[in-house]
C-alpha positions in Angstrom: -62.6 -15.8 7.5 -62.7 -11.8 7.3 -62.2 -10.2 4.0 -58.5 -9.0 3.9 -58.5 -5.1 3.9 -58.0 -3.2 0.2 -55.5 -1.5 -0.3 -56.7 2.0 0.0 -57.6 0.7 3.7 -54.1 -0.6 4.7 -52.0 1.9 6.9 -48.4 3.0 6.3 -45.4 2.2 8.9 -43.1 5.2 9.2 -40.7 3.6 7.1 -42.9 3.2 3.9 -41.5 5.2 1.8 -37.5 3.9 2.5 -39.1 0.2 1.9 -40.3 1.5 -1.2 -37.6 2.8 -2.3 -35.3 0.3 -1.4 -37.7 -2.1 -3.4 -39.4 -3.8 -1.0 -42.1 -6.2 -2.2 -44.7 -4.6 -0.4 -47.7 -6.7 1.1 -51.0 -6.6 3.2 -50.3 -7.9 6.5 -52.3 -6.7 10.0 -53.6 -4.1 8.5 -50.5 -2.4 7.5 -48.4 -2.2 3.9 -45.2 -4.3 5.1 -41.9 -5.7 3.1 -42.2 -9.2 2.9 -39.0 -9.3 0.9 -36.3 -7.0 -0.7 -34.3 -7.5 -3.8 -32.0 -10.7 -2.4 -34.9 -12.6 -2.0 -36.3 -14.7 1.0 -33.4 -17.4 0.8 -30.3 -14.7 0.9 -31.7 -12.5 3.4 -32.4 -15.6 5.7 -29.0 -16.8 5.7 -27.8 -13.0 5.6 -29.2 -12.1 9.7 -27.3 -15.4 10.1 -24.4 -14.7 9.5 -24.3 -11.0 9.1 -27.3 -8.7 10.3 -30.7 -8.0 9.3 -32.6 -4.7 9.6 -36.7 -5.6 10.2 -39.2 -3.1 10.6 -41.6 -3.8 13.3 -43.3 -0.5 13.5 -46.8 -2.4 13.2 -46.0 -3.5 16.4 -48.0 -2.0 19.4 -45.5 -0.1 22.2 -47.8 0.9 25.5 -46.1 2.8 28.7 -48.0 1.7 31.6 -46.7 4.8 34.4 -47.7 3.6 37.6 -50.4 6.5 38.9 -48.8 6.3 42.5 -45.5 6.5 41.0 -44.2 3.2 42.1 -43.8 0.5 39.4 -44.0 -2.0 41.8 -47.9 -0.7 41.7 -48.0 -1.8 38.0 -46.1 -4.8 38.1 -48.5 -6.0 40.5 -51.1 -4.8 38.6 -49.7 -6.7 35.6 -49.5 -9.7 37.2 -52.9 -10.0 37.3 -53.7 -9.7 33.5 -50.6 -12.5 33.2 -48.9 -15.5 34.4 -45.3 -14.0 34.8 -43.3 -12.4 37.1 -43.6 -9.0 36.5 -42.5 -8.0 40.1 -39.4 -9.8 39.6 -38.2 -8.1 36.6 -35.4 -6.2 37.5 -34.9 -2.2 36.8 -33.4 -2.3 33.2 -34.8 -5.7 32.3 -37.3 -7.1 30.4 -39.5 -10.7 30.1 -41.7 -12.7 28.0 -45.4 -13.0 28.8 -48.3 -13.9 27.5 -51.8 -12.3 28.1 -54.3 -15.5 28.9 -58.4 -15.3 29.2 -60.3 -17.6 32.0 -60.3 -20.6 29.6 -56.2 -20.5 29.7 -55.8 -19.6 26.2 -54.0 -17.3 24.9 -54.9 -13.7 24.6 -51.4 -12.5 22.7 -47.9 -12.8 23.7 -45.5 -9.5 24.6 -42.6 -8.5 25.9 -42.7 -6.3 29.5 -39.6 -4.1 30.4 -39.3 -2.5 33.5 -37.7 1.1 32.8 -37.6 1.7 36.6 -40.4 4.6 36.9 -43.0 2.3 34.2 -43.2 -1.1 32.1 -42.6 -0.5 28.7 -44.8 -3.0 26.7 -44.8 -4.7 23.1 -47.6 -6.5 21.7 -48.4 -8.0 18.4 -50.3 -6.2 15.9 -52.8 -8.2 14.7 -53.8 -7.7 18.4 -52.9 -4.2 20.1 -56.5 -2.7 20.2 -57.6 -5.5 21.7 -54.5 -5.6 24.3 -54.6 -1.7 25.1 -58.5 -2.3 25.9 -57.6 -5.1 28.0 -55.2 -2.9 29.8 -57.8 0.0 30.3 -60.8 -2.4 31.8 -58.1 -3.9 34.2 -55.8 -1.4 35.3 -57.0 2.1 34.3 -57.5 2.5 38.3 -53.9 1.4 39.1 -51.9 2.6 35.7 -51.9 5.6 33.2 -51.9 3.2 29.7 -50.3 5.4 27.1 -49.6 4.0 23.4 -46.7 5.1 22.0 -48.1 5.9 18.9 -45.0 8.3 17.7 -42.7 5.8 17.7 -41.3 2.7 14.9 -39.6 0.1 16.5 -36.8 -2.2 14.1 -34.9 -4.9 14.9 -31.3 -5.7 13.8 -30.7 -9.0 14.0 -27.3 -12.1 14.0 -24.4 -12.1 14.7 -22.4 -8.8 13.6 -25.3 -6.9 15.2 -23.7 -5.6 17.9 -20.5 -4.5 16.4 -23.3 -2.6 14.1 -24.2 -1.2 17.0 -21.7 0.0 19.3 -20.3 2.0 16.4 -23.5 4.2 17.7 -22.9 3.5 21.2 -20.2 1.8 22.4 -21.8 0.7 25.7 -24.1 -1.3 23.4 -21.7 -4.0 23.7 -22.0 -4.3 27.5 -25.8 -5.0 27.3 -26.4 -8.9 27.9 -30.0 -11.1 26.7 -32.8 -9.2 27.7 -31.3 -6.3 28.6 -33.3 -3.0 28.2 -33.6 0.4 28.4 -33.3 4.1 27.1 -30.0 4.5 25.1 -29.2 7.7 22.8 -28.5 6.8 18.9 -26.7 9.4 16.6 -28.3 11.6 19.6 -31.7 10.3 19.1 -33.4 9.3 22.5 -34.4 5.6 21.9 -35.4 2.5 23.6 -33.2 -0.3 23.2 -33.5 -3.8 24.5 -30.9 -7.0 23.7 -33.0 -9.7 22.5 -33.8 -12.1 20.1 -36.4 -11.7 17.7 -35.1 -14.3 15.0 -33.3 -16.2 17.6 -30.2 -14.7 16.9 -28.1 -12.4 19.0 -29.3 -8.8 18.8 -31.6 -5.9 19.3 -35.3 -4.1 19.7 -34.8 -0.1 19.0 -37.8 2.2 19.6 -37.3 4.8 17.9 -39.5 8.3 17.8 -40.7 8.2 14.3 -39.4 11.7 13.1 -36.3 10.0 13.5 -36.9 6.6 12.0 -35.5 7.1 8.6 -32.1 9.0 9.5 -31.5 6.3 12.1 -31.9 2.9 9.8 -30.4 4.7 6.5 -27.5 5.1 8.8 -27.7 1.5 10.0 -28.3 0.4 6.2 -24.8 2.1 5.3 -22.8 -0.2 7.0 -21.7 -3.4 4.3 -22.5 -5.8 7.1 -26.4 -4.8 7.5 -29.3 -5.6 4.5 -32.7 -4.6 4.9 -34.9 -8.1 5.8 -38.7 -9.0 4.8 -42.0 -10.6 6.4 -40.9 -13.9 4.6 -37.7 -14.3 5.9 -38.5 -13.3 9.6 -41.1 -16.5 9.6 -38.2 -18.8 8.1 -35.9 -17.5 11.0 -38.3 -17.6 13.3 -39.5 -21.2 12.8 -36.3 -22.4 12.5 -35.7 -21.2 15.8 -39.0 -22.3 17.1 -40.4 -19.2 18.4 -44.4 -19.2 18.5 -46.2 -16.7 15.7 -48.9 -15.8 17.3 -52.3 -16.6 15.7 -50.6 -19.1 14.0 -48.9 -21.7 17.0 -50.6 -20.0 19.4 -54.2 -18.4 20.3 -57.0 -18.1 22.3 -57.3 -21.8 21.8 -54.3 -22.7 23.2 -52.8 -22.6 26.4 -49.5 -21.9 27.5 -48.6 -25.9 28.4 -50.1 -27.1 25.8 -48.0 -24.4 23.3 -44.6 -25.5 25.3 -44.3 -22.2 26.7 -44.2 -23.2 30.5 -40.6 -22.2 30.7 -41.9 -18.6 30.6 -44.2 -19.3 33.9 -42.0 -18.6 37.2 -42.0 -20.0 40.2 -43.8 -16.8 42.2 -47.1 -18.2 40.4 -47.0 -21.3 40.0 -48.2 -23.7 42.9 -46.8 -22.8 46.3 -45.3 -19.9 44.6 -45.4 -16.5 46.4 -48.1 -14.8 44.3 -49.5 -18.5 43.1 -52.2 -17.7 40.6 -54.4 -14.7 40.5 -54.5 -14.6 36.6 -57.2 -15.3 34.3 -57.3 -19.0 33.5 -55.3 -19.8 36.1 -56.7 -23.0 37.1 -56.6 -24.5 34.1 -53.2 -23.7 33.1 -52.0 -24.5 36.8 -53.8 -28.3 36.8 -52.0 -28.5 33.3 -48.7 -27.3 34.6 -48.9 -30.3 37.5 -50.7 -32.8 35.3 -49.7 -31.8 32.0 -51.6 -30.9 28.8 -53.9 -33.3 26.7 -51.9 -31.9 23.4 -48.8 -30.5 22.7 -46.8 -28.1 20.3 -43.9 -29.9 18.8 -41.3 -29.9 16.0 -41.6 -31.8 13.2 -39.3 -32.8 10.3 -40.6 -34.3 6.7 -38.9 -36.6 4.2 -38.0 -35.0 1.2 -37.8 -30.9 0.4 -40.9 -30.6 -0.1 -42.3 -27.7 3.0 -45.2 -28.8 4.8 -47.4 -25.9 4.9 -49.9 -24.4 7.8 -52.7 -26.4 8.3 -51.6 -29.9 7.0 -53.2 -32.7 9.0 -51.4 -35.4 11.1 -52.1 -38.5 10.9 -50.3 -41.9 13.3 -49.6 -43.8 9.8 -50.3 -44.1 6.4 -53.5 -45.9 6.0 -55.3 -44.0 9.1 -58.0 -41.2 8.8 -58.2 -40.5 11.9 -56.7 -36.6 11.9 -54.8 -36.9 15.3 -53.1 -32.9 15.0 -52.2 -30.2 12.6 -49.2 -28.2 11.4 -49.5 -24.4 12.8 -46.3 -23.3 11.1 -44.3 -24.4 8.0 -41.8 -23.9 5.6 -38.0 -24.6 4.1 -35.7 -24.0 6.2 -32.8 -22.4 4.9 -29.8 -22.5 7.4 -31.3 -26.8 8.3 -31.5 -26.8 4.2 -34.3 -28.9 4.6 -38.2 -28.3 5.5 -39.4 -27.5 9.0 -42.6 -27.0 10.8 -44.3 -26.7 13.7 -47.8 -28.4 15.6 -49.5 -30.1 18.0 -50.2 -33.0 18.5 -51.6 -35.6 21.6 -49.1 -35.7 24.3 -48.3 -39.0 23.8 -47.1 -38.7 20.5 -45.2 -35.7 21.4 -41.3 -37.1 21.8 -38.9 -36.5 19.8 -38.5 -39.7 17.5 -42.2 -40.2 17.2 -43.5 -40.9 13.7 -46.3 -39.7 11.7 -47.8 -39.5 8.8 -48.9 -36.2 6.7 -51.1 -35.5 3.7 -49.1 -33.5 0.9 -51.1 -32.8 -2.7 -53.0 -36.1 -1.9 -50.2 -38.6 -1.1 -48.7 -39.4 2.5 -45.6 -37.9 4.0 -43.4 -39.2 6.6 -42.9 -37.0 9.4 -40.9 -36.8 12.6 -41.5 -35.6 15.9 -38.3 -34.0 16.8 -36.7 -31.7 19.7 -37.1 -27.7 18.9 -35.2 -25.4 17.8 -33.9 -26.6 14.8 -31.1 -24.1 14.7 -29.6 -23.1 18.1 -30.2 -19.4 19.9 -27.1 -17.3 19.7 -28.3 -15.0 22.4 -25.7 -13.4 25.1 -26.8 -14.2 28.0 
């Protein structure tokens, strides 16, 4: 395991100081100082974005602007598509997917989201990962794409279900956007990217914002009784309950897009038969798996008890075995199931819902439950 940076070595979003002084808990987490809760505590602010909204700061994010050099951004979709397994070409001016960057074993290089802006694709990675991505980018498509970081800009997320009445007090088109819409918008005259989607699984919305501006923007957003600030350790609650992937933790380079679930986010265009079949790195792995299906598989799992199953914990088929069959890759309590949640894999065999296993908690063994994700239900707009 690498050391974890010191402190002195960890960077600053341009919202530091307003965490701060909004008193943040502030913790080391992909190289930057981030929030992991405020003042309400992880439990309240969970069940606040649910019913209410949450402001997150996801400024450690990486934001890239891949401008097409012939000026065509069908010239870097297509480019794109070769780095991925989605559609790129078929994203729609104004629009934005899910993909996931794969290397020629079918694992999983980091997952991001890809807008089309109409004259570029406006791309955000993970953290932990966005050297590594923008390099990527440059060895692949420096010949067909200018690959600019957009490292002047934060990027928050408000999030549930009074979000958008939030927001079109700022824009009153706002309202009009629908799942995965995106796009430049203008807030309190600030020129920012905005894009309807669901971070925590709830209903809401991605805002790039030029950094400068940051502050003035989410203290105005913070003003309004329905919005509380929202940490690290809540978004991870919110997120599992939901069961969207963490990346390094449910997914990685080990793992391959079947075998994480995540073949909903393949099109048809490339998969078999498919228009642009293929053409991606690992793409005959994770096209035998798609046909033939995975040898493991990520699943939700439920444990007796309150007690939260933790990352990690080993999976067993029944009490007296010691024969580690899978692993949890995400867990905690859930607050809106009231109950603990988590995440794994496990062979495909045992992966349907009603399948039960066994778990090893402080020494003893757990029950556990294979059971259908999410555990809370997506309130997106589609």
């Amino acid at each position: 395991m690498s050391a974890q940076p010191g402190p002195s070595s960890l960077k600053q979003v341009p919202l530091h100081a307003l965490h701060v002084s909004r008193g943040g808990k502030m913790v080391p987490f992909a190289g930057y100082e981030m929030p992991v809760q405020y003042a309400a505590g992880v439990l309240k602010e969970h069940l606040h974005t649910r019913a209410s909204a949450g402001l997150f700061d996801v400024s450690h994010m990486g934001q890239i602007m891949l401008r097409p050099k012939s000026g065509r951004v069908e010239d870097a979709a297509a480019a794109l598509e070769r780095l991925v397994p989605q559609d790129i070409l078929g994203i729609a001016p104004g629009r934005q997917r899910y993909a996931l960057f794969t290397n020629e074993d079918g694992g999983i290089l980091d997952d991001l989201m890809v807008a089309n802006f109409g004259d570029a694709l406006f791309l955000v990675v993970n953290a932990a990962c966005k050297d590594a991505d923008e390099a990527h980018l440059r060895a692949h498509l420096s010949s067909t794409c200018e690959i600019v970081p957009l490292t002047d800009r934060a990027l928050i997320a408000l999030q549930g279900p009074k979000a958008v009445a939030v927001l079109e007090k700022l824009d009153p088109t706002i309202s009009a956007m629908r799942f995965m819409d995106s796009g430049p918008r203008t807030l309190l005259g600030i020129p920012c990217f905005v894009s309807r989607s669901g971070y925590t699984g709830e209903d809401g919305f991605e805002i790039s914002v030029p950094a400068a501006d940051a502050e003035r923007l989410v203290t105005t957003l913070l003003a309004d009784p329905a919005v509380l600030p929202i940490g690290l350790g809540a978004r991870d609650s919110l997120r599992l309950e939901a069961g969207l992937c963490l990346y390094g933790h449910d997914i990685d380079t080990t793992t391959t897009p079947i075998e994480g679930a995540l073949e909903w986010a393949i099109q048809k265009a490339r998969r078999k038969g498919g228009a642009r079949e293929g053409g991606f790195p690992g793409a005959d792995t994770i096209l035998r798996q798609l046909a033939e299906g995975a040898p493991r598989r990520r699943v939700g799992l439920k444990a007796e008890g309150r007690a939260p199953v933790r990352e990690d914990a080993p999976l067993f088929a029944d009490a007296s075995s010691t024969n580690r069959l899978g692993r949890v890759t995400s867990g905690g309590f859930g607050p809106s199931v009231n109950g603990p949640v988590a995440m794994g894999y496990v062979p495909t065999p045992l992966a349907s819902a009603g399948t039960a296993l066994v778990t090893e908690l402080r020494g003893s063994r757990l029950p556990m439950q294979v059971v259908k994700l999410p555990f809370v239900a997506p309130t997106y707009q589609r």
